[in-house]
N, C-alpha and C positions, 0 to 999 in steps of 0.2 A: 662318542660312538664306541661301541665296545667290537672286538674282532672275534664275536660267538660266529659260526656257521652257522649259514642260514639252512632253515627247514622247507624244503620243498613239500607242499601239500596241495590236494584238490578241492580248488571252491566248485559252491553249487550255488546256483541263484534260487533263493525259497519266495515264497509268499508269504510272507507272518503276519497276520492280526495282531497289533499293539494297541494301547490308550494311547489316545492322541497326543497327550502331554507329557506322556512319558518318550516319547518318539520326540517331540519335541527337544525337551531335554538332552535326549544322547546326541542327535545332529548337530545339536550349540556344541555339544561337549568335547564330541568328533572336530567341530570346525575349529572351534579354539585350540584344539591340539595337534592342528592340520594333520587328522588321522582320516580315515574312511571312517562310516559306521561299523560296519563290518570288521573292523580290527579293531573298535572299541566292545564289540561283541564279545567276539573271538577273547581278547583280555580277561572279558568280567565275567566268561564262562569258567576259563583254562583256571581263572583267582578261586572261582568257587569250589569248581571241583577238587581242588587241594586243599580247602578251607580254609583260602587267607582272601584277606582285603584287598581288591583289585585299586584302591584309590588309594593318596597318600592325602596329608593332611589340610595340603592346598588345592588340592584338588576335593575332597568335600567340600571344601568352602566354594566354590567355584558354583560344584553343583547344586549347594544351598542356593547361592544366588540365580542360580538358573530356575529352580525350582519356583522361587518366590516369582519371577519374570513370566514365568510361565502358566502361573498359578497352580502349579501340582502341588497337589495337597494332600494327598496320597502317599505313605512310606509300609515299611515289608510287614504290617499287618494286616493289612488289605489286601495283599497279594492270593488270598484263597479265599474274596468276597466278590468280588471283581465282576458285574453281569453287562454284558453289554444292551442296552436299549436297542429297541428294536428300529429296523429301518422304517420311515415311513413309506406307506405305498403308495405309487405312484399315482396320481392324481389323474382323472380319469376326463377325457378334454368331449368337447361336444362331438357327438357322430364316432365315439368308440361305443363300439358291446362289450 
């Protein structure tokens, strides 16, 4: 444990659209580090906006194997191809108009 003072800040509860397997992924990754999601976030934003690596070298590997478990197959070139399919609609039952 190190004795940094801590940073009081305000959360907000958002809505975010993610790929399913990617959400997948961070919640194993959160749980294996008995972190929240949201502080595994918070992490891999605060890493990028400085432009360093939020993961260390056992922790990629982790995530590799999360990946494969999960079947994401998906890595940061995909990241501005990304379309979501459309929902199907709603099946329409006898005696609706």
């Amino acid at each position: 444990m190190t004795d940094d003072p801590k940073l009081l800040v305000e959360r907000v509860q958002t809505g975010v659209r993610i790929e399913k397997r990617i959400l997948k992924v961070l919640k194993a990754f959160a749980e294996y580090h008995d972190m929240t999601l949201g502080d595994v976030l918070e992490g891999i934003v605060l890493h990028a906006f400085d432009g360093k690596t939020p993961f260390s070298t056992a922790s990629l590997e982790r995530i590799r194997e999360l990946k494969k478990f999960y079947e994401l197959d998906l890595d940061s070139s995909a990241s501005h191809r990304l379309k979501e399919i459309k929902a199907k609609s709603p099946r329409k039952r006898a005696g609706d108009k």
